[in-house]
Steps between C-alpha positions, in 0.01 A plus 500: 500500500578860473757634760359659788620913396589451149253747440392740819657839532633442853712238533546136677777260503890672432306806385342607804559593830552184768182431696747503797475834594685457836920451598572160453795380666718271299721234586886472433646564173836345352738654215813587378671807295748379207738745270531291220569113600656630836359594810453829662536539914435771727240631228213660697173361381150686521161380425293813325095542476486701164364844548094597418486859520655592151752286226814482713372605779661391812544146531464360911756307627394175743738357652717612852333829516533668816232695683113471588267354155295742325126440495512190285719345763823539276786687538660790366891593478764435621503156394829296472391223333715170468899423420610218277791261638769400348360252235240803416206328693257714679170415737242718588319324831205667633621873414253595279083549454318543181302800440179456361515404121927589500654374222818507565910465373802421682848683448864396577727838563842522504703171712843330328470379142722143584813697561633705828309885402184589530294599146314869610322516180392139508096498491282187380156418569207239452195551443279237712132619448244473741659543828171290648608201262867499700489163697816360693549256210610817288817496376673805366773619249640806453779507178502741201257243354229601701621844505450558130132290485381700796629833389325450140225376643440787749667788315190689431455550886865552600654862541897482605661839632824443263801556676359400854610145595156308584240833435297225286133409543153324349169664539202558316207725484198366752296553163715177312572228808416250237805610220731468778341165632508345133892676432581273803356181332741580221798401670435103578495497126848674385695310843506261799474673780605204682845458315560795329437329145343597170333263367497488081170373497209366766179426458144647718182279512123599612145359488302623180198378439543214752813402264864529625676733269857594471726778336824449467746793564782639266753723725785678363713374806829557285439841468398568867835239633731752285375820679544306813885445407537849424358606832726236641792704400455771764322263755796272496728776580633693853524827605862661507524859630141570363266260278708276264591643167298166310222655675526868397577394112178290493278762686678785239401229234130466619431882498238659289585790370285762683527310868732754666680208751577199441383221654646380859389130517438192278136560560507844329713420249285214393188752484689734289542136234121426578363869409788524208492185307688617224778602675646128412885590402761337331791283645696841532241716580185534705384207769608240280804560505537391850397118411815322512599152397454329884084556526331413831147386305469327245351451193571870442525646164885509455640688270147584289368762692119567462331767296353672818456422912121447514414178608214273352300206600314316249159274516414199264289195564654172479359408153358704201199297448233712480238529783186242466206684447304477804732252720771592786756345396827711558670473123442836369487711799701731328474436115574806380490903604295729293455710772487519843386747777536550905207560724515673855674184692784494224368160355589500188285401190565333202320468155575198331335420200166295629554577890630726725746430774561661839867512674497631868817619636815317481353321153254278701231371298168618586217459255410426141150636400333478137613179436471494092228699489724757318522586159813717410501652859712836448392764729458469933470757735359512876214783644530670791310202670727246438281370169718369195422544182596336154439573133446148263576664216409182335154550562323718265144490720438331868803540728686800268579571925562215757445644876651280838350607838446323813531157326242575262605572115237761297514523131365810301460565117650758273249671287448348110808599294728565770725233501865405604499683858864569586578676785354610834490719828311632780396823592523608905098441450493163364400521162707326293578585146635303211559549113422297197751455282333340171205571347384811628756709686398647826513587870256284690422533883352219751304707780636400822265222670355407120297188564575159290470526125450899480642683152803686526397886411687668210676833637636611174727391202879487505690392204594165314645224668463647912642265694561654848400769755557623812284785753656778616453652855286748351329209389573584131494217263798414294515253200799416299398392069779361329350515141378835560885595657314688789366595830131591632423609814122496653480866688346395805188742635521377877297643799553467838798517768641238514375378124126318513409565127694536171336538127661488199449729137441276215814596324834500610817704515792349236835558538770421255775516754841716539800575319492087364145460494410185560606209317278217641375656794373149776561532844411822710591582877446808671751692718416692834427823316261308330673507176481207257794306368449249201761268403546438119499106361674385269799309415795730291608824447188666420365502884651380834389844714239636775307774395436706799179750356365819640143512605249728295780553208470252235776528350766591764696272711833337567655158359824317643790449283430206227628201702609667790565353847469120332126583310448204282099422399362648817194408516340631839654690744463531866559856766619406817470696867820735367355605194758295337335324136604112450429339185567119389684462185367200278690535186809329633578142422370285797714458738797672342493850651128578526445800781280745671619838453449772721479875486411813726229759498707709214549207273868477628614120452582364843596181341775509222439215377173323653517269784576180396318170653414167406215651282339267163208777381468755776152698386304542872636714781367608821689658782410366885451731847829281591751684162463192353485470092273246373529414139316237284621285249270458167748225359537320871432131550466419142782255427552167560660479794307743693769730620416850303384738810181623513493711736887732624497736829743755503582547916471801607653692214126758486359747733227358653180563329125518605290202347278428373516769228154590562587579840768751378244687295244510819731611711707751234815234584695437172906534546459567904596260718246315726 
């Protein structure tokens, strides 16, 4: 059956809040703090609640703290924490109490690196996760392993005072508990916390439809091993008369240009790699070239040093037999992605061609719903209400839109002529609108609550071959054609604060784009000013770019450099919580260098060259409340032996965004953080 939140606004499970809303007092806890393959004594070792009153905000320490508890029996500073011995062991017995719903991390500070000096500007952490799922049977440890999975994991919530030994922390905004909760259930999948390993691949099962279902699990653990052996070049080090010298030349290394100090740990510099992944290097410049030829983790990447830092985990099922219509069995869970979304618990969903398939955090699978009852399923979006919607734009009558709510699956009927629905989205109201993109070309809208069966209304035409659209937070309409090479947009006449009513003219606005025009104008995103962006499809010279247009002037915009920033075939596009665009590129050869580029709020490339991943036809996107990039594969799952991903997350690489979409235009959200 259908998991118990996949589809309420507030959340259950990882997503929420713990019902525990008490200090729990947890039993002893076991560990120890490596550099490298060597341990580290006389480290001092803290156990952190992450912060709630802002991103970064101050994290609480647990353990040793000195003084009276606060009013949720815990207590404040000073805290001493825990010191490892001589084989880098620590234990934590009886020192600590939960706060209610803490999730938490542990950190390893300074101590001896396996030689006679201490290491000032040693740092490395864990993340660990619910601090109420802690049991005496945990075991914990702390290496650059679990440094680097944590820190990419978390980076979205960290802030680091550069220059300040230890002035690190995680928080988040009370408003988006659940991105940090689901960020934490990242980190199982890129390492061990138990031995400080990264696995290349695992595998996560669940319950759907009373069948056992598993996805196996792609990580790039070569790729996260070789920045652990670069961070192992200054953690393996000693002071001399100030912090050693392999120290200062990575930290100088790590540096962004604009940070005005340097960073004074390994955690720090590792968030300056996290937040600048293309700050890779060569072997006589940069990081790399501080990987040397004796590695501490292996398999690294040697001497072929990756295109960029992000790291990616990807989804497939087992086999690429496609799902029986109607049955449970677990084969296709994840056939293939033409799309997917994220709804308010950060579940993500997935359009496959006759189904679509739910992934809760940390890739667990959740729920399949519309068992082949699809026809050429393209477009899926959620309401405010936590109702999906799909366009079979196989069906030319009954079922042109497929609704899911509460268990219970509605079908609804386009009117005669209007065939080939495309895309879709909600308004902050509800009504859900959708365009046909044979026969006769047109806006359509679905009245929010529409009983079983009711006829789409026609808004007004838009030109040949519409395939998407997207609502502003004005609640403006846009629609992409790519026969007609243009853009509409449905003025929205609203009444009411906040919104309770919107009509639409029955023609629309055109626009034939900026400086480039628009070459084959699909996917559309908006950023916080409201302000569309439209990424142009198609494969060659002749496209590759966003179009960024300018409301109420037709022909007046902006367009990024052909190609720029990796732009190959973008086909949709996504805005995440820093205004920042990202957009999948699917002309590359599978699986030879195919990317998701990324740019900022001027157009300005962020990445040169794409970010690289283990990618076969990346079309979808969506971007999480957690920073995480979610990207679907159209050619995934389709060979023989089943191994083409479906389904590739990007940790942490985003701002967090608000989802679903319609959310952000209810609550004027796009490009802000949660």
């Amino acid at each position: 059956m259908f998991s118990c939140c996949a589809l309420l606004l507030t959340g259950c499970g990882i997503g929420a809040t713990p019902a525990a809303m008490e200090p729990t007092a947890i039993g002893p806890l076991m560990g120890n703090v490596h550099g490298g393959q060597q341990p580290v004594s006389g480290a001092n070792v803290q156990l952190y609640a992450a912060g709630t009153s802002g991103y970064g905000s101050a994290a609480r320490p647990l353990v040793n703290c000195a003084g009276a508890p606060d009013s949720n029996r815990v207590h404040t500073a000073p805290c001493a924490g825990v010191s490892t011995d001589a084989a880098g062991s620590f234990t934590i017995t009886g020192d600590y109490t939960c706060p209610p719903g803490a999730y938490v991390y542990i950190v390893a500070k300074g101590g001896v690196p396996g030689g006679s000096n201490v290491n000032s500007a040693l740092a490395l952490m864990t993340g660990l996760g619910a601090c109420s799922s802690l049991t005496s049977s945990t075991f914990i440890s702390i290496n650059e392993v679990t440094t680097v999975a944590t820190v990419f994991a978390l980076q979205q919530f960290m802030v680091a005072t550069y220059g300040t030994a230890g002035a690190e922390s995680i928080g988040t905004s009370s408003t988006n508990l659940t991105g940090l909760q689901n960020a934490f259930a990242s980190i199982p999948l890129l390492v061990n916390t138990s031995t400080g390993q990264a696995p290349a691949s695992s595998a996560v099962k669940g319950t759907v439809n009373t069948t056992a279902v598993t996805v196996n699990v792609i990580n790039e653990n070569a790729k996260l091993n070789t920045l652990a052996d670069i961070l192992a070049y200054c953690v393996n080090s000693n002071d001399t008369s100030s912090i050693s010298s392999a120290c200062v030349n990575l930290f100088a290394a790590v540096q962004p240009a604009g940070q005005a100090n340097a960073p004074a740990d390994t955690i720090q510099a590792t968030l300056d790699l996290a937040l600048n992944p293309g700050n890779v290097g060569t072997s006589s410049s940069g990081p790399a070239q501080y990987l040397s030829a004796d590695l501490p983790f292996l398999p690294n990447l040697g001497s072929s040093l990756p295109n960029d830092w992000t790291l990616g985990v990807s989804y497939y099922s087992p086999t690429a037999t496609k799902y029986p219509s109607g049955t449970g069995t677990s084969s296709g869970f994840l056939l293939n992605g033409y799309g997917l979304t994220v709804d308010a618990n950060g579940n993500v969903w997935v359009l496959n061609a006759a189904s679509v398939s739910e992934l809760g955090p940390g890739g667990v699978p959740l729920a399949q719903i519309f068992n082949g009852s699809l026809s050429a399923a393209r477009g899926i979006a959620f309401d405010t209400s936590g109702n999906l919607y799909v366009t079979n734009s196989g069906s030319a009558g009954a079922g042109a839109i497929m609704k899911y709510a509460g268990g219970a699956i509605t079908s609804y009927t386009a009117p005669s002529g209007y065939t080939g629905l495309y895309g879709i989205a909600a308004d902050g109201l509800d009504n859900v609108f959708s365009v046909s993109g044979t026969g006769i070309s047109a806006l359509l809208e679905l009245p929010a609550n529409s009983s079983s069966g009711a006829i789409l209304s026609v808004v007004q035409p838009v030109g040949a071959a519409a395939y998407t659209l997207a609502v502003d937070p004005a609640y403006n309409v846009w629609v992409t054609s790519t026969t007609a090479v243009d853009a509409t947009e449905a003025l929205a006449t609203c009444t009411g604060t906040p919104v309770s009513s919107c009509s639409y003219p029955s023609t629309a606005l055109t626009y034939t784009g900026g400086p480039s025009g628009m070459f084959r104008p699909f996917g559309i995103g908006f950023d916080s000013a409201g302000i569309p962006w439209i990424a142009n499809s198609v494969v060659g010279t002749s496209g590759n770019y966003l179009t960024q247009l300018t409301p109420g002037v037709t022909s007046a915009g902006m367009a990024t450099a052909v190609g720029a920033g990796g732009l190959n075939n973008p086909q949709y596009l996504a805005v995440d919580g820093a205004n920042h665009i990202w957009a999948p590129n699917n002309g590359v050869t599978a699986n030879t260098g195919s990317s998701v580029s990324e740019f900022d709020d001027t157009g300005a490339a962020i990445s040169s060259n794409g970010y690289v991943h283990n990618f076969s036809g990346p079309r979808g996107i969506a971007i999480d409340a957690s920073g995480n990039v979610w990207v679907s594969d159209l050619a995934g799952g389709q060979n023989s032996t089943g191994s083409s991903v479906v389904v590739t997350e990007v940790i942490g690489a985003a701002a967090p965004a608000v989802t679903p979409l319609a959310l952000a235009v209810k609550n004027h959200a796009f490009g802000v953080r949660p």
